[in-house]
C-alpha positions as CSV (number, residue, x, y, z in Angstrom):
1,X,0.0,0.0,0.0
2,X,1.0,3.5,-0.7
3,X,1.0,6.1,2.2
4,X,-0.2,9.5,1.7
5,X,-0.3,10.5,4.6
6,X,2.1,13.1,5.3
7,X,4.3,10.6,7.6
8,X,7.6,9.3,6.4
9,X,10.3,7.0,8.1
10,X,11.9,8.8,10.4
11,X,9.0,10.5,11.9
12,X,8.0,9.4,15.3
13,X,4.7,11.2,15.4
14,X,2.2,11.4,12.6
15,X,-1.0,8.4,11.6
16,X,2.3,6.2,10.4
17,X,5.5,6.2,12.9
18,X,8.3,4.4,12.3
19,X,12.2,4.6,12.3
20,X,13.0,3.2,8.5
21,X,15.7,1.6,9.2
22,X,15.2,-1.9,10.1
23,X,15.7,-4.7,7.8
24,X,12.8,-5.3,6.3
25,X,11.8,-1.8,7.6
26,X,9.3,-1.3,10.5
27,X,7.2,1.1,8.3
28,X,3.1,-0.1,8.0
29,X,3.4,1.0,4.6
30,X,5.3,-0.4,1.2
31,X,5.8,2.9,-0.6
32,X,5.7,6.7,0.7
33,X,5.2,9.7,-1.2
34,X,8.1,12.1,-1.3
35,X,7.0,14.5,-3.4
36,X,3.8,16.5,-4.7
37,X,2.1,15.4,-7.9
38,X,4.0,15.3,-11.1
39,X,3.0,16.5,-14.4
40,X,3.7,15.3,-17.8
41,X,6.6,18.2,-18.2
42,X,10.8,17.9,-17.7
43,X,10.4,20.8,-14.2
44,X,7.9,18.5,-12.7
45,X,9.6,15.3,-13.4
46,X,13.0,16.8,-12.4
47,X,11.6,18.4,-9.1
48,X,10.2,14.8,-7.9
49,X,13.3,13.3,-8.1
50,X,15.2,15.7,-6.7
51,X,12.4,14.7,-3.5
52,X,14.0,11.0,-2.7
53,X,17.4,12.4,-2.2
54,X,16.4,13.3,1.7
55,X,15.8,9.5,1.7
56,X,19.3,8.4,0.5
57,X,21.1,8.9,3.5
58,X,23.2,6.1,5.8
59,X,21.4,3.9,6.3
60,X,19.0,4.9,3.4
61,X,15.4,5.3,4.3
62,X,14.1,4.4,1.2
63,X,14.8,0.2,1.6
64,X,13.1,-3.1,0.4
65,X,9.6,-2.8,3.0
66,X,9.5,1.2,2.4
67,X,10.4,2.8,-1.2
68,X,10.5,6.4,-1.5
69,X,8.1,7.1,-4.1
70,X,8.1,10.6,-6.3
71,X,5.0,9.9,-8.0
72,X,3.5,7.4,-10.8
73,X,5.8,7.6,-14.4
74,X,4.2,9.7,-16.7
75,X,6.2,7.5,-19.2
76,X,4.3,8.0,-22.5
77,X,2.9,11.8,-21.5
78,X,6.1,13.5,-21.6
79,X,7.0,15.7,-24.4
80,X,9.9,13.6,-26.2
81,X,10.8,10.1,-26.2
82,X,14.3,11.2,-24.6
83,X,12.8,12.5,-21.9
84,X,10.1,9.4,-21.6
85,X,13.4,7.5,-21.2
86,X,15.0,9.4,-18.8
87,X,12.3,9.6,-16.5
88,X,11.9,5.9,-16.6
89,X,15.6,5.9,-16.2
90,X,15.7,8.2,-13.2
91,X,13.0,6.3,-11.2
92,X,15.0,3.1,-11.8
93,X,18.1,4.3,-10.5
94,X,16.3,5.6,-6.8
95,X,14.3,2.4,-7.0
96,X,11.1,4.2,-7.1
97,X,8.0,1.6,-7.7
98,X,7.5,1.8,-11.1
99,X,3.5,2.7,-11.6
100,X,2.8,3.4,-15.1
101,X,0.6,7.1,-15.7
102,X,-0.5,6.5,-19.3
103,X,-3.5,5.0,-21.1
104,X,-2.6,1.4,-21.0
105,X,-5.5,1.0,-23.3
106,X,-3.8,3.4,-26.3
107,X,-1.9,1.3,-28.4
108,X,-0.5,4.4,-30.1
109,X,1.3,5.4,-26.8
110,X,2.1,1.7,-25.9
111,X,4.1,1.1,-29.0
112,X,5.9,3.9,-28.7
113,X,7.1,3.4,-25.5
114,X,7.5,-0.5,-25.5
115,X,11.0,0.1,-25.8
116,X,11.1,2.1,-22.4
117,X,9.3,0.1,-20.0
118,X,10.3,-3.2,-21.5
119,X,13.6,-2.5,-21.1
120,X,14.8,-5.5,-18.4
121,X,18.2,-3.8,-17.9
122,X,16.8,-0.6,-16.9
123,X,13.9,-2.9,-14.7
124,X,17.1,-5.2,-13.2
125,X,18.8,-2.1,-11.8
126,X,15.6,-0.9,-10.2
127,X,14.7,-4.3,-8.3
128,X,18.4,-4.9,-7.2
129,X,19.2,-3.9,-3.4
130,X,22.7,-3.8,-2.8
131,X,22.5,-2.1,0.3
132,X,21.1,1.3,-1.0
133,X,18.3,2.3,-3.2
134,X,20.9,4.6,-5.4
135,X,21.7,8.3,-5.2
136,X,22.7,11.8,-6.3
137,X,26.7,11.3,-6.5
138,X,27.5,14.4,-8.3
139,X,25.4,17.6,-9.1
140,X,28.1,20.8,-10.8
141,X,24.8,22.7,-11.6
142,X,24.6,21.6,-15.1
143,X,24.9,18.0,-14.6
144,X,23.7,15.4,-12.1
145,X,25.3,12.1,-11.8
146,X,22.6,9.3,-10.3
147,X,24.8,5.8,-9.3
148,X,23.3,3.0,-7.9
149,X,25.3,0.0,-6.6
150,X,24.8,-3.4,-8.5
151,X,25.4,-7.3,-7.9
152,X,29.2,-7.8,-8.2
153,X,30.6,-4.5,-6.8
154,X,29.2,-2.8,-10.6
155,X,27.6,0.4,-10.7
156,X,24.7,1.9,-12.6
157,X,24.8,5.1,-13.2
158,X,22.5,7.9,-14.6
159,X,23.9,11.2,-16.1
160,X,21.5,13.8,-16.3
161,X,22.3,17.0,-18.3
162,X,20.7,19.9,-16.7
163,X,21.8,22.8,-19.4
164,X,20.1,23.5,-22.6
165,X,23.2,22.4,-24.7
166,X,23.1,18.5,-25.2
167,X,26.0,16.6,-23.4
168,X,28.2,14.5,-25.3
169,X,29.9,11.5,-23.6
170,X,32.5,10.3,-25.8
């Protein structure tokens, strides 16, 4: 079950109280809100992200028993395909449950976006707990760096180009 209601681990008052950080954790709930509601738009997407990184701390309150959760995916409503992917991306990397926004009943905006939310790479680095639901490693303004640790000591990682230039890696 989601919670909504304004209590997150760490709180010991509130309808919900718990401390987060057992293993499974102690929280009544599966998922908790971080954020506000998103909209189909790169600000809003960007902003709810930015929500779990309170949650990312040692030891990370956002754990297998109680995810951090920034909002559904509005995977299929965003302006571009790139940015369709990189939001699926960036709720993969904090381990976000991964509750799809759009009309699962278009076929139009299913084909498109097959590609994203099939995608079992992206889908293995969200389910894999490695001791930490993955975080904000690097953030110089005009990019952010998202790493999330991975069976055998690898790392995911998510670079996110915040500048209105586009970033070439290579």
């Amino acid at each position: 079950n989601c919670h909504w209601g304004g209590t997150v681990p760490g709180q010991t008052t509130g309808d919900a109280p718990c401390t987060g950080t057992t293993m499974p954790s102690n929280c009544p709930y599966n998922f908790f809100r971080s954020s506000g509601d998103i909209q189909n738009n790169w600000k809003s997407m960007f902003g709810n992200l930015q929500t779990t990184r309170k949650f990312q701390g040692n030891p990370p309150l956002s754990r297998p028993g109680t995810w951090a959760y920034p909002d559904m995916l509005e995977v299929g409503r965003m302006p571009t395909f790139n940015e369709d992917r990189t939001h699926f991306g960036a709720w993969c990397i904090v381990s976000s449950p991964l509750v799809l926004g759009h009309d699962v009943n278009n076929d139009t905006t299913v084909d498109r976006i097959w590609p994203i939310i099939s995608n079992t790479e992206a889908i293995a680095v969200n389910q894999a707990w490695e001791g930490h639901p993955g975080r904000l490693a690097k953030d110089n303004g005009n990019t952010q760096i998202w790493a999330k640790a991975q069976p055998n000591g690898a790392q995911a990682v998510l670079l996110l180009s915040l500048g209105r230039t586009p970033w070439k890696t290579g």
